[in-house]
C-alpha positions in Angstrom: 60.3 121.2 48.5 56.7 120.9 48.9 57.2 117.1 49.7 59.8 118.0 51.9 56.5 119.8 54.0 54.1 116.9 53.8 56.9 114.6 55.0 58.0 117.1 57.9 54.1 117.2 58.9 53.7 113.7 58.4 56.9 112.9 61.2 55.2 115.1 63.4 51.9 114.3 63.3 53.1 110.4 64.5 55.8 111.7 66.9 53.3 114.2 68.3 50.7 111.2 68.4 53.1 108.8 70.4 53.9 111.4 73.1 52.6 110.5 76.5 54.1 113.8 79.1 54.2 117.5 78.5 57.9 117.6 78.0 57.8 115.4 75.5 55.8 117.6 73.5 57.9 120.5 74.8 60.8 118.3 73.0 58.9 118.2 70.0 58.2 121.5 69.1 61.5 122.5 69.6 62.1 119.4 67.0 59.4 120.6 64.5 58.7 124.6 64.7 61.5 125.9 66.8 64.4 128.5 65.6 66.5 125.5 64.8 64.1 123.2 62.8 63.8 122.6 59.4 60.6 124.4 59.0 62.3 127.6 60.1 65.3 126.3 57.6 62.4 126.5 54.9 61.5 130.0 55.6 65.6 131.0 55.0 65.2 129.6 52.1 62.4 131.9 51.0 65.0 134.6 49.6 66.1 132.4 47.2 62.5 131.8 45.0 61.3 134.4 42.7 59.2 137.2 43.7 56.5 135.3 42.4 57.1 132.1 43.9 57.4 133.3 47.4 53.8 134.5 48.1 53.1 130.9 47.3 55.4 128.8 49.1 55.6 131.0 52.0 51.7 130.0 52.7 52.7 126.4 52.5 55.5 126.8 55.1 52.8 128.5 57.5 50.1 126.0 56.7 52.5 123.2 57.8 53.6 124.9 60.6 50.1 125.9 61.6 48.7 122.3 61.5 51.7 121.1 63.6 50.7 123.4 66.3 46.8 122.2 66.1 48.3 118.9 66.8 50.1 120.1 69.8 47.2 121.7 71.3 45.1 118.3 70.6 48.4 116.4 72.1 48.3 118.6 75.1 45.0 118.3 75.5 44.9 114.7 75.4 47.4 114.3 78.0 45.8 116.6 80.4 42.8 114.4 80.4 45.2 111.3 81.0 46.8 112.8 83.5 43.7 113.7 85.0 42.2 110.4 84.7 45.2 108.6 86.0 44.9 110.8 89.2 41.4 110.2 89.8 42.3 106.3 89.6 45.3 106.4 91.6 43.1 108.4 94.7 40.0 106.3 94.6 39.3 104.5 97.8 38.8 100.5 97.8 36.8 99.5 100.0 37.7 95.9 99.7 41.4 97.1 101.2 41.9 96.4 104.9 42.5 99.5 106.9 45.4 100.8 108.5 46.6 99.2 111.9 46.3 102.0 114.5 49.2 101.6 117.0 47.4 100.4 120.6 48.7 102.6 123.6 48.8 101.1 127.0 47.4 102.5 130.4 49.3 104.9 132.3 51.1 102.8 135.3 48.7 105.3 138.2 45.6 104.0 135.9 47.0 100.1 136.1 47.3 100.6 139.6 44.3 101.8 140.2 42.3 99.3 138.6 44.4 96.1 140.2 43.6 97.6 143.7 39.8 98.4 142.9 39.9 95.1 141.2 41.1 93.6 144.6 38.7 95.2 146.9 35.7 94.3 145.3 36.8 90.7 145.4 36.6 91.2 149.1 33.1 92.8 148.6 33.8 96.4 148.4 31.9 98.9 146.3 33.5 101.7 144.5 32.6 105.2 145.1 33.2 108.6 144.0 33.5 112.1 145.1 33.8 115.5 144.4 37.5 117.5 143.7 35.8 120.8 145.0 34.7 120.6 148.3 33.3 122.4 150.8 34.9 122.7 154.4 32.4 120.9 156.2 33.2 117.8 154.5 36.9 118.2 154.0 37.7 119.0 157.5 34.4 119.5 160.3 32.8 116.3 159.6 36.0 114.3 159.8 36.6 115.9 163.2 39.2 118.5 162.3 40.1 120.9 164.6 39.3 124.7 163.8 42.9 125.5 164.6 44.0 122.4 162.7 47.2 122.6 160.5 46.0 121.2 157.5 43.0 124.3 157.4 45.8 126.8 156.8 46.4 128.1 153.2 50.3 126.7 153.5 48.6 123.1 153.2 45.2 123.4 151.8 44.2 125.3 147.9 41.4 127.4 148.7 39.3 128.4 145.7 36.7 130.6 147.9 36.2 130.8 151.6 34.8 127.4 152.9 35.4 126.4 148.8 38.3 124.1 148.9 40.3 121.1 146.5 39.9 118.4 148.3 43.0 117.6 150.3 41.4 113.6 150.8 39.0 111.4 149.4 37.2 111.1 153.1 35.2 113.7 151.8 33.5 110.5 149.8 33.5 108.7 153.0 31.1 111.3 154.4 28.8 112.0 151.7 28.3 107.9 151.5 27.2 108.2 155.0 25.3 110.9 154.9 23.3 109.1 151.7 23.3 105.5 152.8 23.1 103.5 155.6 25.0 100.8 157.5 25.8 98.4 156.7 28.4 100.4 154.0 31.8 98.4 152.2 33.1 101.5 150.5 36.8 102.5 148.9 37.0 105.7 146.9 39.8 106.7 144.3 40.8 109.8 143.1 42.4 112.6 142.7 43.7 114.8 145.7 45.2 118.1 146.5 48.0 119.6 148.9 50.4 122.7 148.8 53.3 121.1 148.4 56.4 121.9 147.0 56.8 119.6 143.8 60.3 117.2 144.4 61.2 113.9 144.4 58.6 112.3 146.7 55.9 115.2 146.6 53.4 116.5 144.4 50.5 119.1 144.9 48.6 116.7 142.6 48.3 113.1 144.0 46.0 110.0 144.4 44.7 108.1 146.8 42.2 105.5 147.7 40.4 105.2 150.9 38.2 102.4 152.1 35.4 102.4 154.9 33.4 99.6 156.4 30.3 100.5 159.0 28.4 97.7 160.6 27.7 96.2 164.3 30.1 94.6 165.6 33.4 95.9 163.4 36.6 95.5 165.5 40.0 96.7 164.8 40.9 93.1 163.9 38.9 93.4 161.1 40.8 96.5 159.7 43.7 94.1 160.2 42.7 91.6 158.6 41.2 93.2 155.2 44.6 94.9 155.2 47.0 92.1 155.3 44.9 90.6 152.6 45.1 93.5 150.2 49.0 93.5 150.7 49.3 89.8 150.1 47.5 90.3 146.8 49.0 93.3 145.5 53.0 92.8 147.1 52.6 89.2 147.1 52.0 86.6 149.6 55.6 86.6 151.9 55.4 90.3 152.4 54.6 91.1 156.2 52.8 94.0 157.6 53.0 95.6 161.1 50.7 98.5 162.7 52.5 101.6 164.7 49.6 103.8 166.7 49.7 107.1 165.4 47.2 109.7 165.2 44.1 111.1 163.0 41.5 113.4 164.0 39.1 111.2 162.1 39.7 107.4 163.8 40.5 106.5 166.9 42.4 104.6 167.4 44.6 105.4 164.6 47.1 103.9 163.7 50.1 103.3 160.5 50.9 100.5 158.1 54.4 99.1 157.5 55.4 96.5 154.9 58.4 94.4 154.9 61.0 96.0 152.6 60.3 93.7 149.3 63.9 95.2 147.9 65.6 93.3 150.9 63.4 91.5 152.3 63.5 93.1 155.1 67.1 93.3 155.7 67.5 96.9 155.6 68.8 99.2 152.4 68.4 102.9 150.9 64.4 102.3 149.8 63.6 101.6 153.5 66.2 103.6 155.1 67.8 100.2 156.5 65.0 99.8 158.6 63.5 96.7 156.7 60.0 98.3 156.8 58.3 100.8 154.5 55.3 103.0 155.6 52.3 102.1 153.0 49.0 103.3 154.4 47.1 105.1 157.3 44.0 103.6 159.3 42.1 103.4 162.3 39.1 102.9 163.9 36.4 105.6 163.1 36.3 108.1 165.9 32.3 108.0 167.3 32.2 111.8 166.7 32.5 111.6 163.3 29.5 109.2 163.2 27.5 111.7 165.3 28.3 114.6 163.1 26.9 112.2 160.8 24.0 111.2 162.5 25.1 107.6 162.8 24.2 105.8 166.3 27.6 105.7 167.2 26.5 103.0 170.2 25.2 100.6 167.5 27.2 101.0 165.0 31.4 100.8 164.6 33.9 101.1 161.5 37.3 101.3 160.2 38.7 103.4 157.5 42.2 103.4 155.9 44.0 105.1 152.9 46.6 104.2 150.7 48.9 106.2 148.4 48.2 105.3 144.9 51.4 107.1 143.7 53.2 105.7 145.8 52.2 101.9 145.6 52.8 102.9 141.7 56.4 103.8 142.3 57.1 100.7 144.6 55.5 98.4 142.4 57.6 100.0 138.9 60.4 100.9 141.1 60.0 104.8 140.3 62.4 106.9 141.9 61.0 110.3 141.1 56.9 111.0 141.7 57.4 113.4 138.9 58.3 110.8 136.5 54.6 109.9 136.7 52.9 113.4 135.5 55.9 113.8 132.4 54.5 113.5 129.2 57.1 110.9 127.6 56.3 108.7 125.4 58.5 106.0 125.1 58.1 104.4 121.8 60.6 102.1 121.4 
C-alpha cells in the first residue's frame, strides 16, 4: 500500500507539472485528492488495519496528500506568473508597427463653396475680409443708409442682443469697417455668417451665409460691376450660363439693381427650379449710394464703387441640387 502512495504522488507530481490553465489543475485535484480519488479510497481502507497500524499509515495517506497540494499551490503559482507574462507580451506596443489609418472626412458643401468662390475672386484681385457677428447699429443699418423707420430695424427681422447690440443681418457691416480703416483704392469681398428672424422651411433659415464684394476707386462705373459679375458666374456656373440685371432697390447703392442667371436645369427653357421663367435670381448689387461714402468720410466727388452680395446657401443648393436649406445644418453623416 505504501507503494501504491509513492506511485499516486509520483502521477501527480508529472500531471500537476504538465498543466498549463487553472482548470486543468482544478481537473486534477479532483483526480488526485477529491472525495472520489484513490487517496480518499485509502483513507476507507483505514478501518480495516490494526489499531496499531493505523496511526501509522494514516500519516502516510496525509503526507501524500499534503505534498500533492504543495504542488498545486506551486502549479498555480506558476501559471499565474505565465499568465501574467503572456499579458504583458501580448499589450506591449511596437513601435516598428505602422499606425492605424484614420478615416479622412471631407468639407462640408457651404465650406467647398466658400472656398471656390474666395478662390475665384482673388484671381480677379480681390482680398478677403472679415467681420464681426455682433454688431452694433451704426454699422448694420445707419452707415449703410438705412432708414430709421426701416423694416429690417424691427425685431420681426433683426435678433437684438441689447439696444443698438444686434447679429448682424449682412456682412456690409465689413464693408464699412474696411472703409472706415483703409483707403481707396479697396478690392474687398467678405464671407460669413449672417442673421434674420426667419421662420426656418424649405428655402429659409435664421442662420445663413453670404459673401459680399466692394470695389472703391476713381473712375468705377456700373459697367464694371457688370463685368466682374458675369465673370464670377462664368467661372463658378460655367461658361454658357447668361446673366441679366433687373433695377431694384437698396438703401445702400444706387442704383441698385438684381442678378438673374439662365436656368442651368433647362437652359433656360423654363421648369419648376425657375418657376418656368428660364431665369433664377442669384445676387443683389448696385452702385454705392454717395451717402454712404460721406457717412464714411469718403469724398464721394472723387471717389465711386460698386458692391454686390451673393447667397452662399443658395449657390450651395444650386450647385448640389439641394432641395431643402435645412439639409445643409443636419448632422448626417453619410458613410457609405
Amino acid at each position: 500500500m505504501e507503494e501504491q502512495l509513492l506511485v499516486i504522488l509520483r502521477q501527480a507530481e508529472e500531471k500537476i507539472a504538465a498543466a498549463k490553465a487553472f482548470h486543468e489543475l482544478n481537473d486534477l485535484k479532483s483526480l488526485f485528492i477529491g472525495k472520489k480519488s484513490e487517496l480518499n479510497d485509502f483513507m476507507k481502507k483505514l478501518g480495516t488495519l490494526s489499531p496499531e497500524e493505523r496511526p501509522a499509515f494514516g500519516k502516510k495517506i496525509n503526507d501524500v496528500k499534503a505534498a500533492i497540494e504543495k504542488v498545486l499551490e506551486e502549479a498555480e503559482a506558476r501559471i499565474k506568473e505565465e499568465q501574467y507574462i503572456l499579458a504583458l507580451k501580448s499589450s506591449q506596443f511596437d513601435f516598428t508597427m505602422p499606425g492605424r489609418q484614420i478615416p479622412i472626412g471631407s468639407l462640408h458643401p457651404l465650406t467647398m463653396i466658400q472656398q471656390q468662390i474666395e478662390d475665384i475672386f482673388i484671381s480677379m484681385g480681390f482680398q478677403v475680409a472679415e467681420g464681426y457677428d455682433v454688431e452694433d447699429d451704426f454699422h448694420n443699418f445707419d452707415a449703410l443708409n438705412t432708414p430709421k423707420d426701416h423694416p429690417s430695424r424691427n425685431l420681426a427681422d433683426t435678433f437684438y442682443i441689447e439696444k443698438d447690440v444686434l447679429l448682424r443681418t449682412h456682412t456690409s457691416t465689413v464693408q464699412i469697417r474696411v472703409m472706415e480703416k483703409y483707403k481707396p483704392p479697396i478690392k474687398i469681398i467678405a464671407p460669413g455668417r449672417c442673421y434674420r428672424n426667419d421662420k426656418f422651411d424649405l428655402t429659409h433659415s435664421p442662420v445663413f451665409h453670404q459673401v459680399e464684394g466692394l470695389v472703391v476707386d476713381e473712375d468705377i462705373s456700373f459697367r464694371d460691376l457688370s463685368n466682374t459679375m458675369d465673370v464670377f458666374i462664368k467661372k463658378m456656373f460655367g461658361p454658357d450660363i447668361k446673366s441679366r440685371f433687373r433695377p431694384h432697390f437698396f438703401p445702400f447703392t444706387e442704383p441698385s439693381a438684381e442678378m438673374d442667371i439662365t436656368c442651368f436645369s433647362c437652359a433656360g427653357k423654363g421648369c419648376p427650379t425657375c418657376k418656368n421663367s428660364g431665369w433664377i435670381e442669384i445676387a443683389g448689387a448696385g452702385m454705392v449710394d454717395p451717402n454712404v461714402f460721406d457717412i464714411i468720410g469718403i469724398d464721394s466727388e472723387r471717389y465711386t464703387g460698386f458692391a454686390f452680395g451673393f447667397g452662399i446657401d443658395r449657390i450651395t443648393m444650386l450647385k448640389y441640387r439641394v432641395p431643402d436649406i435645412r439639409m445643409l445644418f443636419e448632422n448626417y453623416v453619410n458613410n457609405g
